[in-house]
C-alpha positions in Angstrom: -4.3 18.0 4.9 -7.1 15.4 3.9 -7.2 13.0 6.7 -9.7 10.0 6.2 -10.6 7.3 8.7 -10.3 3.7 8.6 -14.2 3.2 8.6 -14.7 5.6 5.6 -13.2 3.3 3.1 -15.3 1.3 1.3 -15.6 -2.8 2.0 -15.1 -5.1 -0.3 -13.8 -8.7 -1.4 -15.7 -12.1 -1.1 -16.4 -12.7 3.3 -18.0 -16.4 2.1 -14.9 -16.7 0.0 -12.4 -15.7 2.9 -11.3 -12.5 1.3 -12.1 -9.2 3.0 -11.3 -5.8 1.1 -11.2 -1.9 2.3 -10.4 0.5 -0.5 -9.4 3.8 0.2 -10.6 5.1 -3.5 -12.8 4.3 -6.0 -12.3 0.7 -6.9 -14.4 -2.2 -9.3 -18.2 -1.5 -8.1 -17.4 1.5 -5.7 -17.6 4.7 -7.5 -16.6 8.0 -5.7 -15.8 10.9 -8.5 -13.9 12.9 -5.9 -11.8 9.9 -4.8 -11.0 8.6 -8.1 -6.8 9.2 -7.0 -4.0 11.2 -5.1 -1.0 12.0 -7.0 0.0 8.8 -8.7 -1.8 6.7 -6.2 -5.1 4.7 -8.0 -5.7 2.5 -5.0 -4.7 1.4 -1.4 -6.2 -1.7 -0.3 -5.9 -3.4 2.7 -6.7 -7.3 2.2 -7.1 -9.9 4.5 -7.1 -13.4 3.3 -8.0 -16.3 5.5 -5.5 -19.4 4.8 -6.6 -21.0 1.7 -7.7 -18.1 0.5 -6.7 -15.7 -2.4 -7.3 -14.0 -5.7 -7.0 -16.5 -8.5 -5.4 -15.8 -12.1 -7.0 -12.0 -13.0 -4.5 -9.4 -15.4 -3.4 -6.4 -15.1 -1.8 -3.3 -17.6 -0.8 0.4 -17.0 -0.3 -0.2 -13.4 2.6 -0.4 -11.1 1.7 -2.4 -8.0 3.3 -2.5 -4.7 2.6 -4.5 -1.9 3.4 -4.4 1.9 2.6 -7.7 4.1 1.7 -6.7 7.4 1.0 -10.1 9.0 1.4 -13.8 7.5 2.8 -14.8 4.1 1.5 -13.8 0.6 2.4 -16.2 -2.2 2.6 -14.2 -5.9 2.8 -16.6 -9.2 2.6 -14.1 -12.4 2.5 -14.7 -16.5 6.1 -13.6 -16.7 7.2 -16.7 -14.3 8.0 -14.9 -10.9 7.2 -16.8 -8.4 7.3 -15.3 -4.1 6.9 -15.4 -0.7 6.6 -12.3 0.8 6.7 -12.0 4.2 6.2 -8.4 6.8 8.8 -6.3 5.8 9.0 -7.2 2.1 7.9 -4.4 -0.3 7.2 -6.2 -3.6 6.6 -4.8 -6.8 5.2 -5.6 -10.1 5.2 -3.2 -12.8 2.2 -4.4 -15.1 3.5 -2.6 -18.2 1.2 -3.6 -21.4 0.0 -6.7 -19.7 0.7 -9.4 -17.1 -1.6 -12.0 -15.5 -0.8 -13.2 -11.7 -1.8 -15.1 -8.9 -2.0 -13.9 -5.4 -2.8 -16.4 -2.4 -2.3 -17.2 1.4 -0.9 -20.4 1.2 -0.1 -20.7 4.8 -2.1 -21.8 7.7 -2.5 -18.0 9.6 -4.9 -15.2 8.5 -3.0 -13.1 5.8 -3.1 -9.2 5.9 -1.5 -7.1 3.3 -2.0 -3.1 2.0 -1.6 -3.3 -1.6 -1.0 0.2 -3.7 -1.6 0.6 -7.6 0.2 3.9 -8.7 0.1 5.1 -12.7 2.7 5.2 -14.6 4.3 8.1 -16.2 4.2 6.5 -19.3 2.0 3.4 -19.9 3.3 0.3 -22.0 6.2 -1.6 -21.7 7.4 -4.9 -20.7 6.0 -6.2 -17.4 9.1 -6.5 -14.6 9.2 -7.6 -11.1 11.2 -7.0 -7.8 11.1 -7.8 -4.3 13.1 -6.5 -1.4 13.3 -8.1 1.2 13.5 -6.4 4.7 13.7 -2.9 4.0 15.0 -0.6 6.2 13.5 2.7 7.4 16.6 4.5 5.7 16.4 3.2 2.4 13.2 4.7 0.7 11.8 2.1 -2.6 12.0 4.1 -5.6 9.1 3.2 -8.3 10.4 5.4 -11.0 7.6 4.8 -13.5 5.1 6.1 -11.1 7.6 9.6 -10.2 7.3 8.4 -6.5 9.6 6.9 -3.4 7.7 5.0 -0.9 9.1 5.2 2.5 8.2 2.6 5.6 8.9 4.6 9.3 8.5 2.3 12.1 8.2 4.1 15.6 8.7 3.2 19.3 6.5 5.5 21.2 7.5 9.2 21.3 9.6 9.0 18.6 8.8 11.4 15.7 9.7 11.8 11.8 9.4 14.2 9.4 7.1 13.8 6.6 8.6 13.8 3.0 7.9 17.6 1.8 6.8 16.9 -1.8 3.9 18.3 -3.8 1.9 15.2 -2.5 2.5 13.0 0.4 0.1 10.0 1.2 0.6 8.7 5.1 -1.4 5.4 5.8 -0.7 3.9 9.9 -0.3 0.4 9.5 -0.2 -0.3 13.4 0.0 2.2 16.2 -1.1 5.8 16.7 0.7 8.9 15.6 -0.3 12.5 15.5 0.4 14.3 12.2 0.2 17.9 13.1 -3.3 18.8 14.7 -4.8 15.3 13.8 -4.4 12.0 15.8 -4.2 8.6 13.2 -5.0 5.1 14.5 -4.4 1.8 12.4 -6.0 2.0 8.8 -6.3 5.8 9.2 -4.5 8.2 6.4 -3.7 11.4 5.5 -3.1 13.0 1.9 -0.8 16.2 2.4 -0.1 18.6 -0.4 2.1 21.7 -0.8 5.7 20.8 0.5 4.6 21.3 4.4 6.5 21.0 6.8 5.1 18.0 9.2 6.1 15.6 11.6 4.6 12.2 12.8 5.2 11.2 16.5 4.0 8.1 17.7 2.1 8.2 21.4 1.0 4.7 21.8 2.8 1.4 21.5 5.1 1.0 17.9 3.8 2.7 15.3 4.4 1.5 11.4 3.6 4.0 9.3 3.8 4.0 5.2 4.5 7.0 3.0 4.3 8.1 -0.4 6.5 10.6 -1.8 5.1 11.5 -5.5 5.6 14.5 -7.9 
């Protein structure tokens, strides 16, 4: 297991612009050759927009991005005329395919804070295509099929435990809370990258615990 800390990754975004990045992996001007990706995952960023705030019209292609909203609202506009809210709870996906321009802003009056995940596809091309779910529940993993992986969200009150997927590689990243994951202890922003179908458990030992979790191939 390859646990990294929240105050590893690397900042980014525009502070005088209200925008405030941490990457997890190499990402536009950061370059770390050992951290280029896990499994399907290219990037895990946590963003926090201040209201007004956002990332104007930029494209994308090859790339299927998913987005969790951990607190306010996140507005999406794309080239392919989707247009959201999405809100905590909300796992929204856009699948780039061989190109797609899009909009992403806080539109609301509160700070914005949202992880969002770029995973590569099996097979790149395609037309772009969009979805949004609203509310998941902790039983019903989000399938990404171009990508060969099943996000799962586990949300904890404290001492409860879950198992961690057992798949070739498993990416945990603690949205809010603490859990232990085997001989480690994670706090918020912490993750772990897990390889060779082990068996492991997360129990939470502080207040609620959100946790996110890749599954991939």
């Amino acid at each position: 297991m390859d646990v990294r800390r929240s105050g590893e990754r690397y900042p980014g975004g525009d502070p005088m612009a209200g925008i405030d990045s941490f990457h997890a992996f190499s990402f536009g001007p950061y370059y770390e050759p050992d951290n280029l990706r896990f499994g399907a995952l290219l990037a895990c960023n946590e963003e926090h927009l201040a209201a007004g705030a956002g990332f104007d019209e930029h494209p994308h292609s090859h790339t299927e991005i998913v987005t969790w909203v951990v607190s306010g609202e996140l507005t999406h506009r794309d080239s392919a005329g989707h247009e959201s809210v999405v809100r905590p709870g909300d796992v929204q996906h856009l699948s780039a395919g061989s190109g797609v321009r899009h909009v992403e802003r806080n539109a609301g009056p509160e700070p914005l804070a949202f992880l969002q995940m770029w995973l590569a596809p099996l097979e790149p091309g395609g037309d772009p295509a969009y979805d949004i779910v609203r509310g998941i529940a902790d039983s019903t993993p989000y399938a990404v099929p171009a990508a060969g992986a099943l996000l799962h969200v586990r949300r904890l009150a404290p001492g409860e435990r879950t198992a961690i997927p057992q798949a070739p590689a498993v990416y945990v990243h603690v949205i809010r809370g603490a859990v232990s994951l085997g001989e480690h202890d994670l706090t918020r922003g912490d993750s772990a990258r897990v390889t060779g179908e082990q068996p492991l458990d997360a129990v939470s030992y502080e207040d609620r615990a959100e946790l996110l979790l890749w599954e991939m191939a």
